[in-house]
N, C-alpha and C positions, 0 to 999 in steps of 0.2 A: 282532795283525794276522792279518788271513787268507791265505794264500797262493793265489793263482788260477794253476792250469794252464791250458797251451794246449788247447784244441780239437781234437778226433781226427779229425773224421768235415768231409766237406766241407759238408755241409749247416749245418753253425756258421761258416761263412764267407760274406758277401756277394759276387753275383756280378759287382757294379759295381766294389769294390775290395781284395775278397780280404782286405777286414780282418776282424777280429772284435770287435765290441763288449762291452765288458766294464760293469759297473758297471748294469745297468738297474733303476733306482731302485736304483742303491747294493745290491743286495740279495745282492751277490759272487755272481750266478752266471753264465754265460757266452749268456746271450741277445744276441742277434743280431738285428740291421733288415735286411733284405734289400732294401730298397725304400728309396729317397734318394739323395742323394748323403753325398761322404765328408763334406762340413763338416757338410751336416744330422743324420747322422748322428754324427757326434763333439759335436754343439752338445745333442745330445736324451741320448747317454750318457752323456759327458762325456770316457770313454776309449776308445779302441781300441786294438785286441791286433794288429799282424800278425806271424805267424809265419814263422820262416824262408824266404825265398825268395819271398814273398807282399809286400812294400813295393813299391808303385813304383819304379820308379827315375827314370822322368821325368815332368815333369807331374802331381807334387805338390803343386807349387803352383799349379798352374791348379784340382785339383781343390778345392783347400780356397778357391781364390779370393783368396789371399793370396802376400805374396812375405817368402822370407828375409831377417831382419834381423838385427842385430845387441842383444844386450839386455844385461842386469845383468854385471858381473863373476863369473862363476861361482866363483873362491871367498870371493866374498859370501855364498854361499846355502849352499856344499857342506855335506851330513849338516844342515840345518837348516828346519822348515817353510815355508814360504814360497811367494806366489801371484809368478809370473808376469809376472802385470798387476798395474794397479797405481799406475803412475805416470802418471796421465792420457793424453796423445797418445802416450809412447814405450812404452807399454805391447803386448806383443804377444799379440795374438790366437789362437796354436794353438800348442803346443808336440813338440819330438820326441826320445825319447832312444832313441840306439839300443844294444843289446848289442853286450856283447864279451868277449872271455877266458872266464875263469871262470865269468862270472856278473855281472850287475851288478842290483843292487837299488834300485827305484824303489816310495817308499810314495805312496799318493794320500787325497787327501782328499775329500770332496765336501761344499763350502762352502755347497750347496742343503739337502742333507738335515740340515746341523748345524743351517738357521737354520730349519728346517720343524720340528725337533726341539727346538728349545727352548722351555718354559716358555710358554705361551701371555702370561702376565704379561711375566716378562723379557722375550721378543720382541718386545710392544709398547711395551719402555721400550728395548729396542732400537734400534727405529725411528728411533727422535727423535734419535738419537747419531751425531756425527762424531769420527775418529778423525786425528792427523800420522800422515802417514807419511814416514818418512824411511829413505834408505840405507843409513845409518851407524845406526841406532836401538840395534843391542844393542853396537856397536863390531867388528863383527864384518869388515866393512872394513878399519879401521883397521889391526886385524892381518893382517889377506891382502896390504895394500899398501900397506909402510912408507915409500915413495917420496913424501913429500909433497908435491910435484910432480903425479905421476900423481894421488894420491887425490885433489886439487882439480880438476883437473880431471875426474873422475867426478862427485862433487859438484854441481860445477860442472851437469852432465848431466842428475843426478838430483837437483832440488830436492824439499824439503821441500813437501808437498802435505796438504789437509784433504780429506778424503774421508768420504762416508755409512759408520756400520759397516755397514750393509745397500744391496746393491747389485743393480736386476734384470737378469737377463739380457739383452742387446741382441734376439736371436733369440727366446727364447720367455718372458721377460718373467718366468722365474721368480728369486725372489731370493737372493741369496748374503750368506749371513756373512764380511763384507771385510774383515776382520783378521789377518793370520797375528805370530809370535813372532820372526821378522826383521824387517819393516820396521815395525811399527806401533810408532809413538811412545806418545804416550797420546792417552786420550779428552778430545776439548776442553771446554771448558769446564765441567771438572768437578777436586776436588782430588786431587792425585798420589796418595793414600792411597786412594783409592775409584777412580780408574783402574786403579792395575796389581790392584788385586782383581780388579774384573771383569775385564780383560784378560784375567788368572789361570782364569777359571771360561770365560771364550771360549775361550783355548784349549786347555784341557783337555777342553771339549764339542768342538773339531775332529778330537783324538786319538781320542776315543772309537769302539773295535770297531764301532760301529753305522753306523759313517761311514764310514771307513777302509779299504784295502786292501794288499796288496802283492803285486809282481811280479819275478822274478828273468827277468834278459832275459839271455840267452843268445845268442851269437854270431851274427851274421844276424836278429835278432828286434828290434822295435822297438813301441815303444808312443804313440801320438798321445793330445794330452789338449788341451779347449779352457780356455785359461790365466786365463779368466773366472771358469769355476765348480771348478776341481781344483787344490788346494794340493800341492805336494810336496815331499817330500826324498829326497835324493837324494845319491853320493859326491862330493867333486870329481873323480874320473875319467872322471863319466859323459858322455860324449857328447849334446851339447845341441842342437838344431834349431830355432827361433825365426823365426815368420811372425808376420805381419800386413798386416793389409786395405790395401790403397792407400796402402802403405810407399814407393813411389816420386811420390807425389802432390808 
């Protein structure tokens, strides 16, 4: 993983929302859109960086154009890869962790560059593939919430869904590798021995250095990531923010 610092100089910051743009074409270094707004901008990087004292504090969600919701059980996901979205209509659209204490560490992934990166062959045998996804897929549920009561009704929430493993972006229509190691069941219509293979070789190409990043967010510091194209993991302590488009519709 690579470790990305904040930004020293104000000219690495946007004057519309004082974020900074991290990830431009994945290539870890701290380029910056000056020009946009904040969704178009977090929709074309995938992350941003705002540093200390630099978040909005009102009128986040007007800029992203989305409203707070509510999403997954977060220790469902806690320390494990996992997108976001996901689950068709409850899936949300923009995601936000913010620092605290010590440190807290948030890895990312960018699910455009893994599928732009694969095998020109595989990719297009990719195509063709859909994948379940389910909540409970590694049990990982199970254990976070022995209440059998509660867990059904999450369940209950999050049903079991078939999904493209390749997915385009709503906004600029480029495509995403839509599989993470939480919730992807297997690939359909194919046998369990040749699913979790591939499975296997998906996501070991999402881990891969080439994709990859991480960030230690420190007290007051916060990171925006759009929950379409960036996988993460993350502690269960991290503080979690969750929007989406016409949440009150």
């Amino acid at each position: 993983m690579t470790t990305l610092s904040s930004p020293s100089t104000s000219e690495d910051r946007s004057p519309a929302f004082e974020g900074t743009a991290l990830f431009d074409r994945f290539g870890i270094s701290a380029a910056t859109a000056n020009t946009g707004s904040l969704r178009e901008t977090v929709q074309d990087h995938g992350v941003v960086f705002f540093p200390a004292g630099t978040l909005p504090t009102e009128g986040l969600s007007s800029l992203l154009g989305s409203e707070v919701v509510e999403h997954e059980p977060p220790l469902a996901t806690a320390g494990r890869w996992h997108f976001a979205g996901g689950f068709g209509n409850s899936a949300p659209d923009f995601a936000l962790a913010l620092g605290g204490g010590a440190g807290t560490i948030v890895d990312f992934s960018d699910a455009r560059l893994a599928y732009e990166s694969l095998d020109p062959v595989l990719r297009a045998y990719v195509d063709t593939l859909s994948a379940i996804r389910y909540i409970d897929s590694t049990g990982a549920l199970t254990d976070a919430v022995p209440d059998p009561v509660v867990r059904a009704e999450i369940l209950q929430r999050y049903t079991a869904a078939a999904i493209p493993l390749v997915r385009p972006h709503a906004a600029s229509g480029r495509s995403c590798l839509a599989v993470d190691e939480t919730f992807t069941n297997y690939i359909s219509k194919t046998e369990r021995i040749f699913s979790h293979n591939l499975l296997g070789i998906l996501f070991d190409h999402l881990r891969a250095p080439a994709v990859t990043g991480t960030l230690m967010l420190r007290e007051g510091e916060a990171v925006l990531w759009d929950s379409n194209i960036i996988q993460i993991r993350h502690p269960a302590s991290t503080r979690i923010v969750h929007f989406k488009e016409g949440a009150s519709a």
